[in-house]
C-alpha positions as CSV (number, residue, x, y, z in Angstrom):
1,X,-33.4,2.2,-11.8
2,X,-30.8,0.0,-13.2
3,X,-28.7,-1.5,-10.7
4,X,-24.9,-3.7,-11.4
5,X,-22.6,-4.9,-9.2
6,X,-19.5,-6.8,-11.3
7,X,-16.9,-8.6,-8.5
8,X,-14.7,-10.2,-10.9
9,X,-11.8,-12.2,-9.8
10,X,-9.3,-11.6,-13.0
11,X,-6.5,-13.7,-13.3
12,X,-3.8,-12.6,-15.9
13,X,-5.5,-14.9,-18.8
14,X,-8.9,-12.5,-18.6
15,X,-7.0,-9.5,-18.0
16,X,-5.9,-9.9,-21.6
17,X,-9.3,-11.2,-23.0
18,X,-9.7,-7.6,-22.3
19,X,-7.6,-6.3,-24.9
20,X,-8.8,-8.2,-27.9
21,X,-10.0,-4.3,-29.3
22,X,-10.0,-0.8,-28.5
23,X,-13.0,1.1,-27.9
24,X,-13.6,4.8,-28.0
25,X,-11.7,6.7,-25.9
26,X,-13.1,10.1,-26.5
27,X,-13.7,12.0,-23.4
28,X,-16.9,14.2,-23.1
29,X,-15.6,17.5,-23.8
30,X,-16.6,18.9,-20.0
31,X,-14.1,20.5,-17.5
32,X,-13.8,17.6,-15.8
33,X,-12.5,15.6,-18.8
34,X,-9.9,18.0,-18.7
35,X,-8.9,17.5,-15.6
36,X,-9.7,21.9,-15.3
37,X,-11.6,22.5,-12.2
38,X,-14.0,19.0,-11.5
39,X,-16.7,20.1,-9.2
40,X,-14.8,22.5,-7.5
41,X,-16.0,23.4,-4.3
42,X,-19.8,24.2,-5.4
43,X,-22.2,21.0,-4.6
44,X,-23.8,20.1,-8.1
45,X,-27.9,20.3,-7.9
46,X,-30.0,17.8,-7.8
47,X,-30.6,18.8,-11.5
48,X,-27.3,18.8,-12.4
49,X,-26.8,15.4,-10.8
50,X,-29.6,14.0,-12.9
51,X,-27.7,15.1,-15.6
52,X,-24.7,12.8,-15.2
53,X,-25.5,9.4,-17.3
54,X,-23.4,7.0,-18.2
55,X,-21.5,3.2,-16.9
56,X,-18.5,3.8,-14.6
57,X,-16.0,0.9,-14.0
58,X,-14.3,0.7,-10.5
59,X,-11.3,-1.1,-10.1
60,X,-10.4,-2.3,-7.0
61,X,-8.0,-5.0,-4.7
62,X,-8.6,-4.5,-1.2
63,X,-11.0,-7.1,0.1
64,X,-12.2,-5.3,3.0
65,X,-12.9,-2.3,0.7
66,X,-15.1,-4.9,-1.5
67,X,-17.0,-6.8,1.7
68,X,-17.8,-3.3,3.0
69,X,-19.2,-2.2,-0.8
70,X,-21.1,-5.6,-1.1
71,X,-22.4,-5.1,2.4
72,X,-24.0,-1.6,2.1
73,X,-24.8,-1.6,-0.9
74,X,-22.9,1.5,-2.5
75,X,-24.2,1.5,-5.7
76,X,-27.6,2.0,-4.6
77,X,-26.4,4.9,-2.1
78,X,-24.6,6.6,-5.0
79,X,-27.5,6.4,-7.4
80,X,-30.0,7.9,-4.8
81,X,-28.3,11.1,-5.5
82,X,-26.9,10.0,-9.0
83,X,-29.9,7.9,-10.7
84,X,-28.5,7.8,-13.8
85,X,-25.0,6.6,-13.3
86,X,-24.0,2.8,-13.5
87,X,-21.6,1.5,-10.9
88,X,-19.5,-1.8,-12.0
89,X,-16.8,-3.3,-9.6
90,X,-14.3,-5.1,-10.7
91,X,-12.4,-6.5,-7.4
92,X,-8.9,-8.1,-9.1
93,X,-7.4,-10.9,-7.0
94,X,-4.5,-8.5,-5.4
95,X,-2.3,-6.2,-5.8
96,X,-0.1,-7.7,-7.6
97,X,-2.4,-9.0,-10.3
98,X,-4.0,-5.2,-10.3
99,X,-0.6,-3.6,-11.7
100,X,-0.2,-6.6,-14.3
101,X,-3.9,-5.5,-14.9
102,X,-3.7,-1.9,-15.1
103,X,-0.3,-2.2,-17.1
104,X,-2.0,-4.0,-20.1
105,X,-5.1,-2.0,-20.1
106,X,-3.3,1.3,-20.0
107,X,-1.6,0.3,-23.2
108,X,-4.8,-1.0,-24.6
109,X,-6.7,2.6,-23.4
110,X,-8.8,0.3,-21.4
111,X,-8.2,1.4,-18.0
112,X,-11.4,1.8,-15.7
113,X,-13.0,4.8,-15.2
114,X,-11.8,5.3,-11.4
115,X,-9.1,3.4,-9.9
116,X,-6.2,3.3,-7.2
117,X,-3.0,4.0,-7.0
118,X,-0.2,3.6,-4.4
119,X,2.7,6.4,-3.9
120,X,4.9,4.4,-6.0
121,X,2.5,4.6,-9.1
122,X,1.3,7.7,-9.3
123,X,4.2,9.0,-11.4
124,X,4.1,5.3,-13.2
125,X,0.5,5.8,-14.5
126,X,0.5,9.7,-14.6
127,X,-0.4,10.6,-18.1
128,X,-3.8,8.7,-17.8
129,X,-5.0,10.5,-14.5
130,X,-6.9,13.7,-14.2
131,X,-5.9,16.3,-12.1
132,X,-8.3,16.1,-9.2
133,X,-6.6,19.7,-7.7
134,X,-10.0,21.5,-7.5
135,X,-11.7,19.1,-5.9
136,X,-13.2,18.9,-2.0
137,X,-12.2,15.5,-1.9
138,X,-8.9,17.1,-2.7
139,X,-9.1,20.1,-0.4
140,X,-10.4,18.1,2.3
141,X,-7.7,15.6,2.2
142,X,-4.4,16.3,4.9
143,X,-2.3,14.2,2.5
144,X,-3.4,14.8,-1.3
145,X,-0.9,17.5,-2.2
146,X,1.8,16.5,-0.7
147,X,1.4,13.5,-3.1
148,X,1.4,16.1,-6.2
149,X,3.0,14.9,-9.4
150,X,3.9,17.8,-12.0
151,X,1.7,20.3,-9.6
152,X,-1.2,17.9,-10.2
153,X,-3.0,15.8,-7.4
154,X,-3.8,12.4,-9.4
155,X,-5.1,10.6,-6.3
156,X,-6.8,11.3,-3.2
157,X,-5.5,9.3,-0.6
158,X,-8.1,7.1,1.0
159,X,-6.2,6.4,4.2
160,X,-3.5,7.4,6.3
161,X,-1.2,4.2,6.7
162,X,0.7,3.5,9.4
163,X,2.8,0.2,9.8
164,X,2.8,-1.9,12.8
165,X,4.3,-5.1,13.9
166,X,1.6,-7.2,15.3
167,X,2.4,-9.6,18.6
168,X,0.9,-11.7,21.1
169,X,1.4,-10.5,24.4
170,X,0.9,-13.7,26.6
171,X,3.3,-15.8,23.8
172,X,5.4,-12.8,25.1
173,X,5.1,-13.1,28.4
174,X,5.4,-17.1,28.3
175,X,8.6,-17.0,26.4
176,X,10.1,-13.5,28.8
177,X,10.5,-11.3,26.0
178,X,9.3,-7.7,26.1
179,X,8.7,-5.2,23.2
180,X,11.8,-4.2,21.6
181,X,13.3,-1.0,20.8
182,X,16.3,-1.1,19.0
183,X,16.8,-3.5,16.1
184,X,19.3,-5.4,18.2
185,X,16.6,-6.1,20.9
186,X,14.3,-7.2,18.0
187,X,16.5,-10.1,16.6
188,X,16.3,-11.2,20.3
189,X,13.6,-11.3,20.9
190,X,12.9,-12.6,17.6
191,X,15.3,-15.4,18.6
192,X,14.3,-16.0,21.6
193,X,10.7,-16.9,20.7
194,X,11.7,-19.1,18.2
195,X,13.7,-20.9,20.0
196,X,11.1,-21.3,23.0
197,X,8.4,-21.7,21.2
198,X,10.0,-24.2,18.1
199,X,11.4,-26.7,20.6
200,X,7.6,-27.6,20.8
201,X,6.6,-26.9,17.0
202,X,8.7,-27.1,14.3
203,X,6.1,-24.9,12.4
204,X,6.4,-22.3,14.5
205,X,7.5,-18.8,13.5
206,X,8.6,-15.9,15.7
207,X,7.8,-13.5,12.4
208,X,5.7,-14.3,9.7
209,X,6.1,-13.4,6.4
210,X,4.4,-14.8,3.9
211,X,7.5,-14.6,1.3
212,X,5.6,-17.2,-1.5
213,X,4.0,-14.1,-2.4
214,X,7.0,-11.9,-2.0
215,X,5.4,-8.4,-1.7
216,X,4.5,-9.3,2.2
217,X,8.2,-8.0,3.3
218,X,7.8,-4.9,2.4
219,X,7.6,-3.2,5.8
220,X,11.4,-4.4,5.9
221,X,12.9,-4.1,2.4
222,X,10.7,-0.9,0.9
223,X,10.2,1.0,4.3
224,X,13.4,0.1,6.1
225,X,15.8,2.1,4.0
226,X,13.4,5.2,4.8
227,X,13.2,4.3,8.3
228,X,17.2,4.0,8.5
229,X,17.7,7.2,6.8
230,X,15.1,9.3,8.2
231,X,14.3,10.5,4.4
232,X,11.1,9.3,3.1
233,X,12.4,10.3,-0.5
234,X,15.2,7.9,0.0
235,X,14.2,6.1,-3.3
236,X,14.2,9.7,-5.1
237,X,17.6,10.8,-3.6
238,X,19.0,7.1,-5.0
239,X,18.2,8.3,-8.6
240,X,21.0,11.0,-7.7
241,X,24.1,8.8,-7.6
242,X,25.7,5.9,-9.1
243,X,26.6,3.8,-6.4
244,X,23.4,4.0,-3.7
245,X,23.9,0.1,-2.7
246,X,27.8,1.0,-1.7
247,X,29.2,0.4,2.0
248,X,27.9,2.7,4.2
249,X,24.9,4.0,2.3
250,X,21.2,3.6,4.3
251,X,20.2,0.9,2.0
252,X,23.3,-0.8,2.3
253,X,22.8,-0.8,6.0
254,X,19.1,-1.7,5.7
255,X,19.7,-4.4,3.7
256,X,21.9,-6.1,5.8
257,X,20.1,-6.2,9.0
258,X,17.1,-7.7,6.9
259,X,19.1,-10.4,5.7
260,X,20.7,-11.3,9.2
261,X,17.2,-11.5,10.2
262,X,15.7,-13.2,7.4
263,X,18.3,-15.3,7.4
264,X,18.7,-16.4,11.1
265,X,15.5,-19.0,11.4
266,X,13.1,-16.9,12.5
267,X,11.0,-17.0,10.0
268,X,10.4,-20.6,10.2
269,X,11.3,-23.7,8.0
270,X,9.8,-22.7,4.9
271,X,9.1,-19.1,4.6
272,X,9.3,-19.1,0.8
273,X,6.4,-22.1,1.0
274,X,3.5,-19.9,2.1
275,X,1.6,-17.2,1.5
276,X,0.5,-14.1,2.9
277,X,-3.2,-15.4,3.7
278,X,-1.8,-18.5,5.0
279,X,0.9,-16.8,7.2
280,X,-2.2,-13.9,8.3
281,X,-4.4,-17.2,9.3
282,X,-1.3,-18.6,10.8
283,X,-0.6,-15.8,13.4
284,X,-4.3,-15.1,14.3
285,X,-3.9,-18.9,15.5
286,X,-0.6,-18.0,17.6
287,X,1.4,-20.5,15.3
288,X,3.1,-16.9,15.0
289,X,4.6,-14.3,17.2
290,X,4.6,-11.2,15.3
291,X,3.5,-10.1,12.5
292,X,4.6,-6.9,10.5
293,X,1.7,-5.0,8.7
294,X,0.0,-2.4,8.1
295,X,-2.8,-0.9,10.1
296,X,-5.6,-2.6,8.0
297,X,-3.6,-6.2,8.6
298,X,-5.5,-5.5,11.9
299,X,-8.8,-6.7,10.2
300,X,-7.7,-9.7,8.4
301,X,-6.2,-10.6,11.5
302,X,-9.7,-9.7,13.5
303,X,-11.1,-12.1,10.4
304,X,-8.9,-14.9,11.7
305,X,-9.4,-14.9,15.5
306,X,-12.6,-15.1,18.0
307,X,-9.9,-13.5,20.5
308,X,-7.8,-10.4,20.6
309,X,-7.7,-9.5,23.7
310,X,-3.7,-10.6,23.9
311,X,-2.9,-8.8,20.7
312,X,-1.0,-5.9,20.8
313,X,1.6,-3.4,18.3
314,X,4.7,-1.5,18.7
315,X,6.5,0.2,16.0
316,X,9.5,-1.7,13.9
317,X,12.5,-0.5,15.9
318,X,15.5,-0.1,13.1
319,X,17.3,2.2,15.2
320,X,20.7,0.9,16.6
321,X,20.4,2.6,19.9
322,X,17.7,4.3,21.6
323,X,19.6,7.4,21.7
324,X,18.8,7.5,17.9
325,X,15.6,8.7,16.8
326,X,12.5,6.5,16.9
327,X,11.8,6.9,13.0
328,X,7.9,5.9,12.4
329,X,6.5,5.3,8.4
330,X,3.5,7.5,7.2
331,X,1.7,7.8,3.8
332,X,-1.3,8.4,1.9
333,X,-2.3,4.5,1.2
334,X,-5.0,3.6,-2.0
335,X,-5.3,7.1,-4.1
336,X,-8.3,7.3,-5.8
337,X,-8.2,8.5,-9.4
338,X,-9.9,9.4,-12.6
339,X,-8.4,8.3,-15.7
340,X,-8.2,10.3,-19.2
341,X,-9.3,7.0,-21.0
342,X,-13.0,7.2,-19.0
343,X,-16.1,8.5,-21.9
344,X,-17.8,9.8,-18.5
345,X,-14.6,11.8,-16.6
346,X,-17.8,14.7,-15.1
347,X,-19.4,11.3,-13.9
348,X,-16.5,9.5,-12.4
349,X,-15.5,12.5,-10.7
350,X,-18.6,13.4,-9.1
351,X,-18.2,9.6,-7.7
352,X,-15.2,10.5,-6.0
353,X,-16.6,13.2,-4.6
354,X,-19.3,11.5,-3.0
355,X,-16.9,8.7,-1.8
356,X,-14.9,11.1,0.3
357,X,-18.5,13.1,1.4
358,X,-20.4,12.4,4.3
359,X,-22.7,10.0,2.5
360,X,-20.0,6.9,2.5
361,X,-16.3,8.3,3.9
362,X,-17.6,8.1,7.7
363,X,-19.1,4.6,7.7
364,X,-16.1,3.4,5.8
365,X,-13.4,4.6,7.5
366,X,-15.1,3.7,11.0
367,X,-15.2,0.2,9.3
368,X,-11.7,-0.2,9.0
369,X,-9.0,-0.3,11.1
370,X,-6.7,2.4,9.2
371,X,-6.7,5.9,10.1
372,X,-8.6,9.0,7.8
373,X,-7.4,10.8,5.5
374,X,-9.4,13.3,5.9
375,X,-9.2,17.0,7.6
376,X,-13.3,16.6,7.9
377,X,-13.9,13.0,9.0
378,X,-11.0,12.7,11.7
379,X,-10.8,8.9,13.4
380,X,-9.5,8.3,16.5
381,X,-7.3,4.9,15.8
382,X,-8.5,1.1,16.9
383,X,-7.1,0.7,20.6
384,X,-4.9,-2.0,19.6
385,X,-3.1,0.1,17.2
386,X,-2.8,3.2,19.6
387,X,-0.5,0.9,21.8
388,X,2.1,1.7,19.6
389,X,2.1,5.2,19.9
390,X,1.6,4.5,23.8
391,X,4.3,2.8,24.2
392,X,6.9,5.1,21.9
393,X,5.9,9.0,22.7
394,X,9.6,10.2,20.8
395,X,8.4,8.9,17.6
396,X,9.5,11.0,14.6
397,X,7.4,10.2,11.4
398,X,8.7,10.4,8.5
399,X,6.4,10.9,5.3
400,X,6.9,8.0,3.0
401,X,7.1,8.6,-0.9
402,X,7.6,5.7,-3.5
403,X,9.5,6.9,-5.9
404,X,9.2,9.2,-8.9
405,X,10.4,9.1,-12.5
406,X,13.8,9.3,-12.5
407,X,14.0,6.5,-9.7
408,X,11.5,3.9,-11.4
409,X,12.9,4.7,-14.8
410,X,16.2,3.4,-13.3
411,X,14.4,0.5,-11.4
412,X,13.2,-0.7,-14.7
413,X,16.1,-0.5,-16.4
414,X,18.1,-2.8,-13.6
415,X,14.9,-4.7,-12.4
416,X,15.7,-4.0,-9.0
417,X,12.7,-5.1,-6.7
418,X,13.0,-4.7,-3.6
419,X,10.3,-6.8,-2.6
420,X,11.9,-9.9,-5.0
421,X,14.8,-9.3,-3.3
422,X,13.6,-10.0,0.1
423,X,12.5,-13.5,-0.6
424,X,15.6,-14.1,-2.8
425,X,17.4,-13.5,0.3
426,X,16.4,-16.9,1.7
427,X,17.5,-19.0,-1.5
428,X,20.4,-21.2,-1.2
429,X,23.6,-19.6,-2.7
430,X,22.6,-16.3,-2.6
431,X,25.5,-13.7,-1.9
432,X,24.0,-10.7,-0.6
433,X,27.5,-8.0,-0.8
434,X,27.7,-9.8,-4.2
435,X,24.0,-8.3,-5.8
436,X,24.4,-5.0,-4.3
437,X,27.7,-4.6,-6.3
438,X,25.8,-5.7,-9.2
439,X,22.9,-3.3,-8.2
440,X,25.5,-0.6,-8.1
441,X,26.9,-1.9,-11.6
442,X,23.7,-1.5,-13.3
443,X,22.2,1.6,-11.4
444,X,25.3,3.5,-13.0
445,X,24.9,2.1,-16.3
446,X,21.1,2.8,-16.3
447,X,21.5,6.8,-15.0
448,X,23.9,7.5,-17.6
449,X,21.9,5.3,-20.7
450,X,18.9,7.2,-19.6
451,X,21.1,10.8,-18.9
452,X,19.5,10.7,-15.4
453,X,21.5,13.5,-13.4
């Protein structure tokens, strides 16, 4: 039995090497390569399983996803009930370096046989991604079609995520701060902890945020709008109008309490100096106070720390008053897919299948600390994180969606990244009022170039 496991840290330099030629992208002609009605709800034979031939390449990020593959040994698992089928892993540094990846191989018709998507690429990478509607992955999945693009699911979601600010409660108690719950109380608090503990250490940070790597202030400058509006389609309903960074919009209001925080010294001296591993490492020493993540931050703190037994979570309180709703983030998180450019679609979807069946989904998702997906394997959530919901009964969740066509056809078009935005925000000169006209500016021009109604 023939047995490969490929973990191969690409940088953008071997992303490329990849694209020196074009190989075959012919499909195999089945149902499945169609994206018609892959497995269905039937369960293949064992026959019919020894059938399937063929090398799949999985494409992944997510390092705990990767230790928990090397670990127990999923290849082998899968090729019990599919000898035949080949398993490579290809575990790209992050996420970051994954879209660069992805984005030159789909031009190249070189993406991998099965890989992940977030909400806000789905519609980005939708014409090379099988419908997976007929699956039970699919119909087992609470999350899957709300995720539909075009009437086609093109990802099952392999998590529920949740988003969480992370804090020590004895730094807490020390400094005589409680959990906040109104974005007023969170700047001081915020404050407060940075002023108590900095006296001490001029390293110190009452939030870390890891803003070298920019994508780590996400929970504020991708969710927050969202959270402010109580629309999850926020980014969709922007694609509507001209002017969605005016005075007085949700994003306009979002975007301002992020930069009066960002830019109050919370954060520490140098932010924009360190990563999102250093800044993880960093707060599982207590050289932080809080932390916002989301729930499977939990693990890489875990990874950091002999000691959690002060660690606790609350919910990132954006509302201006507690008479206001307590609005909470939800969505599917790392959606599994099947791309048109695989030779062995039947294959690669009878791999998902499996993933989300009771030979791997259970063990996984009771390895890490996000909550299921799915309808069939339900997981009650890591003490730590059900503190949150302990300690804020009245939350409303609201169902997060990146962002379809229209809206990341006009992102393009004005490069507006939220997440680049963020750490721009703590560069010297920068004029905050001053790029949201200019946002506005371009957001008009781009609808009307594009004829986006």
């Amino acid at each position: 039995m023939k047995k490969r496991f490929m973990a191969a840290l690409l940088t953008g330099a071997m992303a490329a090497s990849l694209f020196a030629g074009c190989g075959d992208t012919s499909n195999n002609g089945s149902a499945a390569a169609t994206g018609e009605t892959a497995g269905g709800t039937e369960t293949a034979s064992a026959s019919d399983k020894e059938d399937l031939s063929g090398t799949l390449t999985f494409a992944i990020w997510d390092n705990n996803l990767n230790e928990f593959i090397e670990q127990n040994d999923m290849v082998g698992k899968f090729q019990e009930q599919y000898p035949n089928v080949d398993i490579e892993v290809e575990k790209i540094k992050d996420d970051s370096e994954y879209w660069d990846a992805m984005k030159m191989r789909a031009s190249a018709n070189q993406l991998p046989d099965v890989m992940f998507n977030k909400t806000f690429t789905l519609s980005r990478f939708k014409d090379y991604l099988v419908d997976l509607s007929g699956t039970e992955a699919c119909a087992n999945n609470e999350l899957a079609e709300g995720y539909a693009v075009d009437g086609k699911v093109l990802g099952i979601p392999m998590t529920s995520g949740y988003e969480y600010v992370y804090y020590w409660k004895d730094m807490f108690e020390e400094a005589g701060v409680t959990v906040p719950t109104t974005w007023t109380e969170f700047e001081e608090t915020a404050k407060t902890l940075q002023d108590y503990y900095g006296k001490d250490n001029p390293d110190f940070m009452a939030i870390g945020c890891g803003l070298k790597d920019e994508w780590p202030d996400y929970p504020y400058m991708e969710f927050m709008p969202a959270l402010e509006s109580g629309n999850g389609q926020n980014w969709n309903d922007m694609a509507k109008t001209d002017a969605p960074f005016a005075e007085g919009t949700d994003i306009y209001k979002a975007y301002h309490k992020v930069y009066d925080l960002f830019t109050s010294g919370v954060l520490g001296k140098d932010p924009l100096g360190l990563g999102s591993d250093q800044v993880d490492s960093i707060f599982a020493t207590k050289g932080a106070a809080m932390l916002a993540s989301g729930d499977w931050g939990l693990q890489n703190i875990q990874n950091g720390t002999d000691d959690t037994s002060q660690l606790g979570t609350f919910y990132l309180p954006t509302r201006d008053s507690e008479s206001d709703p307590y609005n909470v983030i939800v969505q599917g998180d790392s959606f599994m897919g099947v791309t048109t450019h695989s030779k062995n679609q039947e294959a690669a979807i009878a791999f998902v299948e499996w993933f989300y069946s009771d030979a791997w989904y259970p063990d996984y998702i009771n390895y890490v600390s996000s909550a299921s997906s799915m309808k069939n394997f339900p997981k009650e959530k890591d003490p730590i994180l059900a503190e949150a919901d302990e300690l804020c009964p009245d939350k409303v969740m609201i169902m997060y969606d990146g962002g379809g066509d229209d809206f990341t056809a006009i992102q393009n078009a004005t490069t507006f990244d939220y997440k680049k935005l963020g750490a721009e925000m703590l560069t010297e000169g920068f004029d905050l009022d001053a790029t949201l006209n200019e946002l506005n500016e371009s957001w008009a021009s781009a609808r009307a170039s594009l004829g986006i109604q």
